[in-house]
KOLZA-891709 format. One record per atom (N, C-alpha, C): residue number from 1; residue in three letters; atom name; x, y, z. Coordinates in pm, 1 decimal. Each point is the difference from the previous one (the first is absolute). Last residue first. Example, Ala and Ser with C-alpha at 12.3 -4.5 7.8 and 13.67 -1.06 7.14 Angstrom:
! residues 2
n: 2&res: SER&atom: N&px: 1285.0&py: -225.0&pz: 708.0 .
n: 2&res: SER&atom: CA&px: 82.0&py: 119.0&pz: 6.0 .
n: 2&res: SER&atom: C&px: -77.0&py: 109.0&pz: 73.0 .
n: 1&res: ALA&atom: N&px: 29.0&py: -572.0&pz: -7.0 .
n: 1&res: ALA&atom: CA&px: -89.0&py: 119.0&pz: 0.0 .
n: 1&res: ALA&atom: C&px: 90.0&py: 120.0&pz: 0.0 .
***
This chain:
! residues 107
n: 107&res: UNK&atom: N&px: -3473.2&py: -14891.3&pz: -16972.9 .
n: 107&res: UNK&atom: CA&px: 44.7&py: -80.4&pz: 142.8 .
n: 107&res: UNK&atom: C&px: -88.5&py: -27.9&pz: 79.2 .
n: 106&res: UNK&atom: N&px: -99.2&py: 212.9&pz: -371.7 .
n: 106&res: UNK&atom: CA&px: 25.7&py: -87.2&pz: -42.2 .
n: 106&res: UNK&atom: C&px: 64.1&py: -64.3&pz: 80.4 .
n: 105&res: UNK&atom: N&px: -166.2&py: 419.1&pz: 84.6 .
n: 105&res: UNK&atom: CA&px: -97.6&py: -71.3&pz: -68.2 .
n: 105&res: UNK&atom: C&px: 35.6&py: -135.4&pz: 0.4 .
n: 104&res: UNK&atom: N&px: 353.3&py: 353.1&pz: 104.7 .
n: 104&res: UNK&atom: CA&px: -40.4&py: -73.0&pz: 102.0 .
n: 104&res: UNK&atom: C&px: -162.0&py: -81.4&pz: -68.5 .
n: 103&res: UNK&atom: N&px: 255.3&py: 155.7&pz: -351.6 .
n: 103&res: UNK&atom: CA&px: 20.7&py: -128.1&pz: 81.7 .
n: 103&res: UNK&atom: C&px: -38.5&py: -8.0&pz: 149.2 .
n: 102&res: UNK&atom: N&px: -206.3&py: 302.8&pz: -279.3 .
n: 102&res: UNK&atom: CA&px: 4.7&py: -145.9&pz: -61.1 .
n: 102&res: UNK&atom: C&px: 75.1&py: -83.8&pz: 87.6 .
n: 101&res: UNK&atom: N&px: 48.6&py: 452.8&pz: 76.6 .
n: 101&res: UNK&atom: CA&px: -124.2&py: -91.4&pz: 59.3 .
n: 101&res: UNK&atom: C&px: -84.4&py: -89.9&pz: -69.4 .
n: 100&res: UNK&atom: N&px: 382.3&py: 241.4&pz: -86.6 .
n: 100&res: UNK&atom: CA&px: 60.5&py: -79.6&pz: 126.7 .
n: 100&res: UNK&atom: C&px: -176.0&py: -33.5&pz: 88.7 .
n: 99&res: UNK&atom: N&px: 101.0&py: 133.5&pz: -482.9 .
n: 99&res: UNK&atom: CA&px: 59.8&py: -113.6&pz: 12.8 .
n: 99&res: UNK&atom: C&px: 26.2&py: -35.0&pz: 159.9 .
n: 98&res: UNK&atom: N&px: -374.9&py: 252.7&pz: -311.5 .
n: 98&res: UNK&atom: CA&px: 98.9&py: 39.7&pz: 128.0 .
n: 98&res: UNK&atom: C&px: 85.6&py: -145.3&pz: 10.8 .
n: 97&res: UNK&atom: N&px: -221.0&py: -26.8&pz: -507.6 .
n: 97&res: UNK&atom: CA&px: -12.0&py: 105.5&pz: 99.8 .
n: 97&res: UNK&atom: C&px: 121.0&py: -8.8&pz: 87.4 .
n: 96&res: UNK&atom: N&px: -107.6&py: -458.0&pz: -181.9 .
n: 96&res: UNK&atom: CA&px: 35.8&py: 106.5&pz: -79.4 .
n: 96&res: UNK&atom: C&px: -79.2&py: 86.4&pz: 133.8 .
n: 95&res: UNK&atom: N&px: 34.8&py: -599.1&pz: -94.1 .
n: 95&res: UNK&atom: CA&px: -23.8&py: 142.0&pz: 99.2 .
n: 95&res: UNK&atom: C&px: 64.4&py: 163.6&pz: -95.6 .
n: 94&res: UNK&atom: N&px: -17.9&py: -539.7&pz: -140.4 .
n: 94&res: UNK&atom: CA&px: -149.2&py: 126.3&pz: -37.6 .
n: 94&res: UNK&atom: C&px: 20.6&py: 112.8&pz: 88.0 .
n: 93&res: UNK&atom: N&px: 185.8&py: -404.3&pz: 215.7 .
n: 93&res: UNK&atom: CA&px: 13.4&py: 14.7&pz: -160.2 .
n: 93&res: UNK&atom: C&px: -87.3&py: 82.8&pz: -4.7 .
n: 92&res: UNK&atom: N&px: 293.1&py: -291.4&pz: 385.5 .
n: 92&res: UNK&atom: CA&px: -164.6&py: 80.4&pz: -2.1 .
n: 92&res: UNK&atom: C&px: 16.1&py: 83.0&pz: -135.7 .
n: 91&res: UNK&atom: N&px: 254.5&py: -463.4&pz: 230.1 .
n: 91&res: UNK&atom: CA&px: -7.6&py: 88.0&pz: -80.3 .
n: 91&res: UNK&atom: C&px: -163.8&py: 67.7&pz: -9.4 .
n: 90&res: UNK&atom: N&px: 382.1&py: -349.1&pz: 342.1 .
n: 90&res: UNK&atom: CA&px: -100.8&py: 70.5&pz: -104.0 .
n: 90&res: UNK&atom: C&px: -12.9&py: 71.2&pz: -45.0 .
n: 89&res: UNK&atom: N&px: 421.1&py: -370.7&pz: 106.2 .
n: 89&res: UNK&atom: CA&px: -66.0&py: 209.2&pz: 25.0 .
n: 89&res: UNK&atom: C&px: -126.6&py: -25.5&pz: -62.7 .
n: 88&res: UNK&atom: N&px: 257.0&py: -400.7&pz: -25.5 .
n: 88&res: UNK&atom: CA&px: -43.4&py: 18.3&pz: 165.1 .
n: 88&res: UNK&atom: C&px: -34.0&py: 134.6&pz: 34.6 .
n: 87&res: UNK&atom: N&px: 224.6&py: -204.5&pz: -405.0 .
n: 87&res: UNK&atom: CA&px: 87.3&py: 59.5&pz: 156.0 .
n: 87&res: UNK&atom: C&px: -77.7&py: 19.8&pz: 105.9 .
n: 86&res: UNK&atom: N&px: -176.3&py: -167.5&pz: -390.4 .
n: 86&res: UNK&atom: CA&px: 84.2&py: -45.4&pz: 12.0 .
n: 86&res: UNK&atom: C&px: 71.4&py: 5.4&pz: 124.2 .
n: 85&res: UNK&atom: N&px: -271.7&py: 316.0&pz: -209.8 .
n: 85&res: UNK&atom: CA&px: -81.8&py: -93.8&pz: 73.0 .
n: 85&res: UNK&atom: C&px: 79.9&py: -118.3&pz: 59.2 .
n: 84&res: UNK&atom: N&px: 185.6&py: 366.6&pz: -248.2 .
n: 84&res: UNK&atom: CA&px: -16.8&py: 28.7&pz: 140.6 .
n: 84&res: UNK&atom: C&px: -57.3&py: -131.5&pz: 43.5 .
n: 83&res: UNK&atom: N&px: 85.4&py: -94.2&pz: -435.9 .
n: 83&res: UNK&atom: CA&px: 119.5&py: 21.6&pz: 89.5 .
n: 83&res: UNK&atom: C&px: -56.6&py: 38.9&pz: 139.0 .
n: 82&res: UNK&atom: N&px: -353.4&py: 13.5&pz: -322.9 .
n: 82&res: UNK&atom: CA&px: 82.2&py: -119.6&pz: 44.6 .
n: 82&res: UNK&atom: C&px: 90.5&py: -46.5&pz: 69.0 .
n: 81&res: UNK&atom: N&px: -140.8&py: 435.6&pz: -150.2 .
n: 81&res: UNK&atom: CA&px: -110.2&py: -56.9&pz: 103.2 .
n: 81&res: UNK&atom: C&px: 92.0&py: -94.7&pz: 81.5 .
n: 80&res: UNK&atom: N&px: 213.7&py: 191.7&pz: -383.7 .
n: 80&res: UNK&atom: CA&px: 17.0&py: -9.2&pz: 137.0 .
n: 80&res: UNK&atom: C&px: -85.9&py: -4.1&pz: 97.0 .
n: 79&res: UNK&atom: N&px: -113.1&py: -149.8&pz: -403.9 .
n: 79&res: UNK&atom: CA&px: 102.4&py: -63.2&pz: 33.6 .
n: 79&res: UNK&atom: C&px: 109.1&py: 65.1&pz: 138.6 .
n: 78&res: UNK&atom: N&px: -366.2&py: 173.2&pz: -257.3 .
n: 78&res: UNK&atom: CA&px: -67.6&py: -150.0&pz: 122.3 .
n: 78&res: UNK&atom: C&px: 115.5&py: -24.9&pz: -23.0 .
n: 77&res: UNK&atom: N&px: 20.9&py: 487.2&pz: -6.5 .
n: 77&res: UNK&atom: CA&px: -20.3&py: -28.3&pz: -95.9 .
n: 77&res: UNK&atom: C&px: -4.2&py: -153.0&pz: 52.0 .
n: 76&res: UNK&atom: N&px: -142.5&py: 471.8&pz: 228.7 .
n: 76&res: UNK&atom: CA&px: 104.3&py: -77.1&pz: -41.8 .
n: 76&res: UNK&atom: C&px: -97.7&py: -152.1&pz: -60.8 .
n: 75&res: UNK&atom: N&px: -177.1&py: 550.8&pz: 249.7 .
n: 75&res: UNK&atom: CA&px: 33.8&py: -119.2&pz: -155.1 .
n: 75&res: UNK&atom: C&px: 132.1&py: -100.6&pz: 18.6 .
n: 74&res: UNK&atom: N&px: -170.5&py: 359.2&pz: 326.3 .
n: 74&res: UNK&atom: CA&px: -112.9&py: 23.4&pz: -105.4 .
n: 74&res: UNK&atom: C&px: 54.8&py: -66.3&pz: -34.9 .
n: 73&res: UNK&atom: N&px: 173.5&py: -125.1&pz: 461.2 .
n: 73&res: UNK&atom: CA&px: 10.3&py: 70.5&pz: -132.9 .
n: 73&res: UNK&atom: C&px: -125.8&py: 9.5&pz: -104.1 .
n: 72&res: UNK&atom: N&px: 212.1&py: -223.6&pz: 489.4 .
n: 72&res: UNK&atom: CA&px: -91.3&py: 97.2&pz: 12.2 .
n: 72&res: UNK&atom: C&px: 39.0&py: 44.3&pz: -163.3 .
n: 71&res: UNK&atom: N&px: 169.4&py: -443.0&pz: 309.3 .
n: 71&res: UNK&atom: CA&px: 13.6&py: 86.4&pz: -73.6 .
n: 71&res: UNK&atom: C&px: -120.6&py: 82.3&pz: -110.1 .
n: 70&res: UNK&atom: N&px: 184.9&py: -288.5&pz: 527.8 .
n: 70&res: UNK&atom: CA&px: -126.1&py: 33.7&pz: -88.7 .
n: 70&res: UNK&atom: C&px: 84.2&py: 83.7&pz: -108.5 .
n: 69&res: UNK&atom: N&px: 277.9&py: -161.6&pz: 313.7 .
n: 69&res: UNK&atom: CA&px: -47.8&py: -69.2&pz: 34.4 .
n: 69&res: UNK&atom: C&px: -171.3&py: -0.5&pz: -141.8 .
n: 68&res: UNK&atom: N&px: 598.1&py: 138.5&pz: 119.9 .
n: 68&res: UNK&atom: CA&px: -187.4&py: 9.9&pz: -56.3 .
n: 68&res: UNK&atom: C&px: -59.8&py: -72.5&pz: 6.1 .
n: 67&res: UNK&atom: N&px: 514.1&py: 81.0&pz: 167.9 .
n: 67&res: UNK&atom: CA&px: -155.1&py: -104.5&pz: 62.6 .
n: 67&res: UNK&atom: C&px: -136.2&py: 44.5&pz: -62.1 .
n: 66&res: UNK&atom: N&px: 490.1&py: 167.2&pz: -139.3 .
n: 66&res: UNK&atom: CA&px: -139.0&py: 70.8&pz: 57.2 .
n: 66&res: UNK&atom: C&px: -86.5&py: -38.6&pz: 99.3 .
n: 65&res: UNK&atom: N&px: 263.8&py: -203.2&pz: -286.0 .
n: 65&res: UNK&atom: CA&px: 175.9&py: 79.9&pz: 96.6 .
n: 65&res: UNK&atom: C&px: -146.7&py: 122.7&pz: 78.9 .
n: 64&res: UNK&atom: N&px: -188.8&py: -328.5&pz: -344.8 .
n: 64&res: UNK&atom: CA&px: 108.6&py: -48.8&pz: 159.6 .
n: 64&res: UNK&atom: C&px: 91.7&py: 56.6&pz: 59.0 .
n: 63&res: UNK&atom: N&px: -226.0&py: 222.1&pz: -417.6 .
n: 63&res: UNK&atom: CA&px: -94.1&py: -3.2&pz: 78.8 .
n: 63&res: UNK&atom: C&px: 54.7&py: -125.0&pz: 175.8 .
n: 62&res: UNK&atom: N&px: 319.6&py: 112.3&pz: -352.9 .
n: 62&res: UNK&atom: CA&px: -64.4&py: 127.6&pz: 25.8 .
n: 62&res: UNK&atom: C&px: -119.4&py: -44.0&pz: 117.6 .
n: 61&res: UNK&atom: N&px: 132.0&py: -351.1&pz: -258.3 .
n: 61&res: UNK&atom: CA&px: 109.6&py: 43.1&pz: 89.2 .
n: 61&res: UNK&atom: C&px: 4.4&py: 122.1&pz: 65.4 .
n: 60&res: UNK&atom: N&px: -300.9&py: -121.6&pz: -321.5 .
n: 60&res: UNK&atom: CA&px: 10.1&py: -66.5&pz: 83.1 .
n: 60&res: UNK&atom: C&px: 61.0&py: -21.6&pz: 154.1 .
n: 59&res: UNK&atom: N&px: 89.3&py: 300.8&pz: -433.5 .
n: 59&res: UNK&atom: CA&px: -175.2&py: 44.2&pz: 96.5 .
n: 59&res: UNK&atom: C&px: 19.3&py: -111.4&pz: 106.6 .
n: 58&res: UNK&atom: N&px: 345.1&py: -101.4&pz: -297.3 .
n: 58&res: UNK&atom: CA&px: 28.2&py: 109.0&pz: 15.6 .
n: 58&res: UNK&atom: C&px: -112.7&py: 48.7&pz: 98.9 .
n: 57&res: UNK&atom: N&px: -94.2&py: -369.4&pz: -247.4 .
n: 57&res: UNK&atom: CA&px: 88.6&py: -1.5&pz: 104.6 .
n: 57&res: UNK&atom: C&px: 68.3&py: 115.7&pz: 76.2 .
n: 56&res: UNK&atom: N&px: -269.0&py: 32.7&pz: -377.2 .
n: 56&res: UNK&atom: CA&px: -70.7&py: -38.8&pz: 99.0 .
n: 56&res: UNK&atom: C&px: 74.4&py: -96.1&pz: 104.2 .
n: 55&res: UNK&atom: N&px: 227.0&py: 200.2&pz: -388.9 .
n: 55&res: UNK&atom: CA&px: -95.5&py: 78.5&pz: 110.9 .
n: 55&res: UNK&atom: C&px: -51.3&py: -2.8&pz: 102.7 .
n: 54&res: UNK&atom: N&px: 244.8&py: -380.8&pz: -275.1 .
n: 54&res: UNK&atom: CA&px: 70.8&py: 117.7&pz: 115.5 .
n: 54&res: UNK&atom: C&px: -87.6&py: 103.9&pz: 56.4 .
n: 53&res: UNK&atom: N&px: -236.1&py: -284.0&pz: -316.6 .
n: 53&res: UNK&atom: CA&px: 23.5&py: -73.1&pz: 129.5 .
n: 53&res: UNK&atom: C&px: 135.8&py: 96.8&pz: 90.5 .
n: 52&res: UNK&atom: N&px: -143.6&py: 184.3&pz: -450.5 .
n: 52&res: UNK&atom: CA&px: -89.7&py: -14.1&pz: 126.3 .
n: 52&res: UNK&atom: C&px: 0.4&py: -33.8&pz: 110.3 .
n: 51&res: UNK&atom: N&px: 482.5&py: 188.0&pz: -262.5 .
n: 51&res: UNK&atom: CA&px: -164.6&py: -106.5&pz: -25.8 .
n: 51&res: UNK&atom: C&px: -82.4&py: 25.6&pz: 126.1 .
n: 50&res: UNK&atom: N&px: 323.3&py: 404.6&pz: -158.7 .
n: 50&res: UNK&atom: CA&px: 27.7&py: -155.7&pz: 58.9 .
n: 50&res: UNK&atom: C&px: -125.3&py: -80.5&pz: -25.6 .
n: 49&res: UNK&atom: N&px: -139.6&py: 510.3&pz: -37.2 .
n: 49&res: UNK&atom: CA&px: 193.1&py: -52.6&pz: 23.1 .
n: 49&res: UNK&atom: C&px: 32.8&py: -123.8&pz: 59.3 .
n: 48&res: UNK&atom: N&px: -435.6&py: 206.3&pz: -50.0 .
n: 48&res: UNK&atom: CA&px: 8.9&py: -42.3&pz: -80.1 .
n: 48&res: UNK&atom: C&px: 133.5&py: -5.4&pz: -16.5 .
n: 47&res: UNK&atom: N&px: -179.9&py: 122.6&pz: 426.7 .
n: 47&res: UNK&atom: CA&px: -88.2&py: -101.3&pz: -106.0 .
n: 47&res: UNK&atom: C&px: 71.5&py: -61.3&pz: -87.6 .
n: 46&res: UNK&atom: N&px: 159.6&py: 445.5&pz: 208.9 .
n: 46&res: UNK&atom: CA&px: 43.1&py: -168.3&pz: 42.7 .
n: 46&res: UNK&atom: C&px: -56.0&py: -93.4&pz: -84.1 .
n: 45&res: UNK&atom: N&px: -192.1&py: 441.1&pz: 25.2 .
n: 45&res: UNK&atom: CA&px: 80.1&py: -18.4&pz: -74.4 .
n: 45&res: UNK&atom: C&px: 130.6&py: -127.8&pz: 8.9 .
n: 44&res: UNK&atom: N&px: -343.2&py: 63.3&pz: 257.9 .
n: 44&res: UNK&atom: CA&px: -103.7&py: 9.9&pz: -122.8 .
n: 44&res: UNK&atom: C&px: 124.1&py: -7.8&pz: -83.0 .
n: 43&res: UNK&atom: N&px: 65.5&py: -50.9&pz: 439.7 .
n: 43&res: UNK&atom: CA&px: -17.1&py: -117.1&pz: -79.2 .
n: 43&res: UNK&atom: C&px: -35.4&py: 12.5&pz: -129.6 .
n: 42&res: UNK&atom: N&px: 199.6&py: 266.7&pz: 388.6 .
n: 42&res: UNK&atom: CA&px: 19.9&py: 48.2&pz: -150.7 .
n: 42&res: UNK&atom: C&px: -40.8&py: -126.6&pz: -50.7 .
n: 41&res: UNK&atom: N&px: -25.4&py: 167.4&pz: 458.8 .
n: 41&res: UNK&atom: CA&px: 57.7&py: -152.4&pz: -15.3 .
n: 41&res: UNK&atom: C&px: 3.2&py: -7.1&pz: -153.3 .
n: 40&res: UNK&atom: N&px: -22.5&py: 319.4&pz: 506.1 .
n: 40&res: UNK&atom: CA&px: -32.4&py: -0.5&pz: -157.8 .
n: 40&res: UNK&atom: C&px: 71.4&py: -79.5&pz: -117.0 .
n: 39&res: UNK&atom: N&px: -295.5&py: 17.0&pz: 498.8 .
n: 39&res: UNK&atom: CA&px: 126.3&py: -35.1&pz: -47.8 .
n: 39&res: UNK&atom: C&px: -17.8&py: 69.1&pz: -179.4 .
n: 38&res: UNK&atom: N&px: -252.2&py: 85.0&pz: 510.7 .
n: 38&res: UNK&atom: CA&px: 28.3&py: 14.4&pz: -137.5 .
n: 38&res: UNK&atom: C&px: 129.0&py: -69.9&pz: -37.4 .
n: 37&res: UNK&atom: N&px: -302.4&py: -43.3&pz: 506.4 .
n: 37&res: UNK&atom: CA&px: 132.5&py: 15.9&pz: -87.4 .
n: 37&res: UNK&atom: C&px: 23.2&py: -11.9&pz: -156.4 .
n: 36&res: UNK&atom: N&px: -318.0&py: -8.9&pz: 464.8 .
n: 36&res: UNK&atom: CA&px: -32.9&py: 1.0&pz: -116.4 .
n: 36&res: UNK&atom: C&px: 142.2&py: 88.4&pz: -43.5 .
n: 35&res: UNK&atom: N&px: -299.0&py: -226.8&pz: 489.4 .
n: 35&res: UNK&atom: CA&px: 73.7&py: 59.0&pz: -72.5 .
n: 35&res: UNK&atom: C&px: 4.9&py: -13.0&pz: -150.1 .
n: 34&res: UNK&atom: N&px: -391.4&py: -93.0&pz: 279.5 .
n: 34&res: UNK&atom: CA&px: 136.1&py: 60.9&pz: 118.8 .
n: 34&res: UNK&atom: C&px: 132.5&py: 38.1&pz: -93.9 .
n: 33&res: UNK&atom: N&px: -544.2&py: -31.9&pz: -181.1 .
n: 33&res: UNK&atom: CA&px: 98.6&py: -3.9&pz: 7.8 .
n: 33&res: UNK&atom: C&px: 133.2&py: 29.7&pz: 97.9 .
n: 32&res: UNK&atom: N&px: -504.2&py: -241.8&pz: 36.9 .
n: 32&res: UNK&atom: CA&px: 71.0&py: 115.9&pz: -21.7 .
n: 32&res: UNK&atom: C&px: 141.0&py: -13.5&pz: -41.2 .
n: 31&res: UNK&atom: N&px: -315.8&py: -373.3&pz: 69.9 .
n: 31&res: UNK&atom: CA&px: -51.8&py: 143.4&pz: -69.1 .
n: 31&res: UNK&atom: C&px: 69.3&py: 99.6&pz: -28.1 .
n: 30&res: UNK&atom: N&px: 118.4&py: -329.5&pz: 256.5 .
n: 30&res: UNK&atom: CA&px: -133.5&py: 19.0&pz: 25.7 .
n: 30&res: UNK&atom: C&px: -77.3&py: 130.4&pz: -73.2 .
n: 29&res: UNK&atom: N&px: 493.9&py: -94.2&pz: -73.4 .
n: 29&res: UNK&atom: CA&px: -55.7&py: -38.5&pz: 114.7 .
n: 29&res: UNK&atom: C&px: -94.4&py: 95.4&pz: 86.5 .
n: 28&res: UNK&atom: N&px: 393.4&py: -39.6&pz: -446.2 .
n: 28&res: UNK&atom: CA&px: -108.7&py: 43.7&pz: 60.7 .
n: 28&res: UNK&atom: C&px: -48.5&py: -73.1&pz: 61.5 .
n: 27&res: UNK&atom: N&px: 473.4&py: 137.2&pz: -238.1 .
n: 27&res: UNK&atom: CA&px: -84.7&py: -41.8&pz: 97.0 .
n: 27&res: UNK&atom: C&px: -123.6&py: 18.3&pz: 63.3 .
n: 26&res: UNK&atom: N&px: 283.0&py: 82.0&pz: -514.2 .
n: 26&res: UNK&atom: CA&px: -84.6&py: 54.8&pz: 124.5 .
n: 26&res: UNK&atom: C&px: -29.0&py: -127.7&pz: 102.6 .
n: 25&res: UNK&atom: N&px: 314.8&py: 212.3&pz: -473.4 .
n: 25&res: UNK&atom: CA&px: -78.8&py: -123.9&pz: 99.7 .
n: 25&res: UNK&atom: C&px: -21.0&py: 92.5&pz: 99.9 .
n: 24&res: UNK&atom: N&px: 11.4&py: 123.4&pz: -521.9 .
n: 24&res: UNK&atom: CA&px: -24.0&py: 80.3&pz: 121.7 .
n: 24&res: UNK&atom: C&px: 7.6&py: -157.9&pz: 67.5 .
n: 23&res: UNK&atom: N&px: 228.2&py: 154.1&pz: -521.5 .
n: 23&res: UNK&atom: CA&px: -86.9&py: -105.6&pz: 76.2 .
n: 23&res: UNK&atom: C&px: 4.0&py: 59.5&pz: 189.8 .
n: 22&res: UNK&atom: N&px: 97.0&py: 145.6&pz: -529.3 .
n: 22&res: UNK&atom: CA&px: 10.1&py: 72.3&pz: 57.7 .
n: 22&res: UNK&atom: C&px: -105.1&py: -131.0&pz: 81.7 .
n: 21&res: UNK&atom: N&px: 76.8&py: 32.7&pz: -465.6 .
n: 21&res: UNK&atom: CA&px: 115.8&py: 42.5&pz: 39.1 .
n: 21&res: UNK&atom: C&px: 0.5&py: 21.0&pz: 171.9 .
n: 20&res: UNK&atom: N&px: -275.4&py: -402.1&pz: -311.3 .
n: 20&res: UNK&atom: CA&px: 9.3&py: 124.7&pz: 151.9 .
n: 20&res: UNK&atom: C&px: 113.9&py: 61.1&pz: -18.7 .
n: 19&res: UNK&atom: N&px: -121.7&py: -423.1&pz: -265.4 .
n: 19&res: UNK&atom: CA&px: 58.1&py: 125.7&pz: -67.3 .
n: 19&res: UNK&atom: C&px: -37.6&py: 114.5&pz: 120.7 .
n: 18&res: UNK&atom: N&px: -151.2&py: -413.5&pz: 94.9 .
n: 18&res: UNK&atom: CA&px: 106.6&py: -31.8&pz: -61.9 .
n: 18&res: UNK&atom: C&px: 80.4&py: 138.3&pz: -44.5 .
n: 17&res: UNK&atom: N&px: -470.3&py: 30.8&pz: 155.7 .
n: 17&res: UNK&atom: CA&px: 108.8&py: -67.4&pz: 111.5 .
n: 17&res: UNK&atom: C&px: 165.5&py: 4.8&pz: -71.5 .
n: 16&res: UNK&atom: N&px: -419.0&py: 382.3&pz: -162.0 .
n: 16&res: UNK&atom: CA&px: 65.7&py: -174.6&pz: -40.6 .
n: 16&res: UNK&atom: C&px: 86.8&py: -20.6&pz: 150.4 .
n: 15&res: UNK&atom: N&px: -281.1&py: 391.2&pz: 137.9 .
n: 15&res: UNK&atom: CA&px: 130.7&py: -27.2&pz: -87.5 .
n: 15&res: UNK&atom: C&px: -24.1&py: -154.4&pz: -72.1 .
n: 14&res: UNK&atom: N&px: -295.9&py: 248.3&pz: 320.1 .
n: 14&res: UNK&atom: CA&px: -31.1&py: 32.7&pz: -90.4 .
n: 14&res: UNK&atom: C&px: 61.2&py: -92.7&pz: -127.4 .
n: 13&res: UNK&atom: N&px: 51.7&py: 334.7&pz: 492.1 .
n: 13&res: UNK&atom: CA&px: -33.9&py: -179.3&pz: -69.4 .
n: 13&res: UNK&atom: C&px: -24.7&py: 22.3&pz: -118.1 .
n: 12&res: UNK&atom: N&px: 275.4&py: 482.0&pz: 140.1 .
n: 12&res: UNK&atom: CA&px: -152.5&py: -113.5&pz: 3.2 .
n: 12&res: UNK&atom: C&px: 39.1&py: -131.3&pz: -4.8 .
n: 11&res: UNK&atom: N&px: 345.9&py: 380.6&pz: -26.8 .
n: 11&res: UNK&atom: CA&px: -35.4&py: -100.9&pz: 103.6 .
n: 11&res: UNK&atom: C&px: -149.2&py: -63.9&pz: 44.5 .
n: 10&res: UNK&atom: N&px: 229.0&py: 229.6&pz: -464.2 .
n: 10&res: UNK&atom: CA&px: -85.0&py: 72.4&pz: 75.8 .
n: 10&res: UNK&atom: C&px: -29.4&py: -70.1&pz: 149.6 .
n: 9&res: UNK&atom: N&px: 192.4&py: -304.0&pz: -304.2 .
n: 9&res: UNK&atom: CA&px: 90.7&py: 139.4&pz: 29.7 .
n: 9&res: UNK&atom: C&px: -22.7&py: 129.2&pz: 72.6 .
n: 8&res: UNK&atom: N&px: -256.3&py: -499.4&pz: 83.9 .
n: 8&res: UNK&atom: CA&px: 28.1&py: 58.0&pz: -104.7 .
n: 8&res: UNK&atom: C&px: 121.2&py: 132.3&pz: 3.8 .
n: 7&res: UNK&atom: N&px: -58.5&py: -473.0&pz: 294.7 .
n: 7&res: UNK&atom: CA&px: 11.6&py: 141.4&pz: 0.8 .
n: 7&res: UNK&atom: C&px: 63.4&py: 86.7&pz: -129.1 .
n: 6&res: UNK&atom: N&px: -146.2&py: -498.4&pz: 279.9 .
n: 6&res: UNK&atom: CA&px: 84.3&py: 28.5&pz: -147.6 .
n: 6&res: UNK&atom: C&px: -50.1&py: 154.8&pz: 44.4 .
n: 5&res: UNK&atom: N&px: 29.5&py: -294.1&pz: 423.7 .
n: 5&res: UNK&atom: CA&px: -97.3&py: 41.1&pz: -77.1 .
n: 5&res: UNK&atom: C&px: 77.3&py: 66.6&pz: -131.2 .
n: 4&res: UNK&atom: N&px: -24.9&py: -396.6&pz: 425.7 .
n: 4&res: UNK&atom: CA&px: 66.5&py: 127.2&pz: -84.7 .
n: 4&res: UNK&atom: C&px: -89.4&py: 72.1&pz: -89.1 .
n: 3&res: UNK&atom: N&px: 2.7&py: -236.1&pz: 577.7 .
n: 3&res: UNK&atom: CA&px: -25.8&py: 4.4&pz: -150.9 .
n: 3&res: UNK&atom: C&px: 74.0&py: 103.4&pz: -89.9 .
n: 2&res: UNK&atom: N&px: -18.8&py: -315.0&pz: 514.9 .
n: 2&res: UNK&atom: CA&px: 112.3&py: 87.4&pz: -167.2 .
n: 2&res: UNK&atom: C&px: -108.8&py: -7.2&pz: -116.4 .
n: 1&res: UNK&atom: N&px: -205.0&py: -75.0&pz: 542.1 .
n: 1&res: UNK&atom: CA&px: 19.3&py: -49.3&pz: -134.3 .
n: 1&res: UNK&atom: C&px: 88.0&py: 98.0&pz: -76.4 .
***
């Protein structure tokens, strides 16, 4: 499974989804993690340059050039629930602390 994960500045979970300066994918299988690649994706300061619906096209397109499959964050807002749900990503919410054992948790 691709999962992502928002990544506070300090590289915890934790982050808003939408506003992440800082997003981790990971392949995991059976628990574990096999791999894990940082990106650094300046959404926090992205957000608010252009409208919503570009943002969240902007993540979208981010997350299919990925194959995400689950998305791992302390917070986002139901409209990009909506969108992921849309696409066929789930979503795990409320996570905060180790971010790489949230997501093997969450794979």
């Amino acid at each position: 499974m691709i999962v992502a994960i928002a990544l506070s500045p300090n590289g915890t979970a934790g982050q808003g989804w939408g506003r992440a300066p800082r997003v981790a994918i990971a392949r995991v299988e059976g628990g574990r993690i096999e791999a894990w690649a940082e990106h650094d994706i300046r959404w926090d300061v992205l957000h608010d340059e252009g409208s919503e619906g570009g943002h969240h096209a902007r993540i979208a397109r981010f997350l299919k050039e990925f194959g995400v499959e689950l998305v791992v964050a302390g917070h986002m807002g139901p409209p990009m629930v909506q969108m992921l749900a849309r696409m066929n990503i789930a979503t795990r919410l409320g996570v905060d602390g180790d971010a790489r054992a949230a997501v093997a948790a969450a794979g």
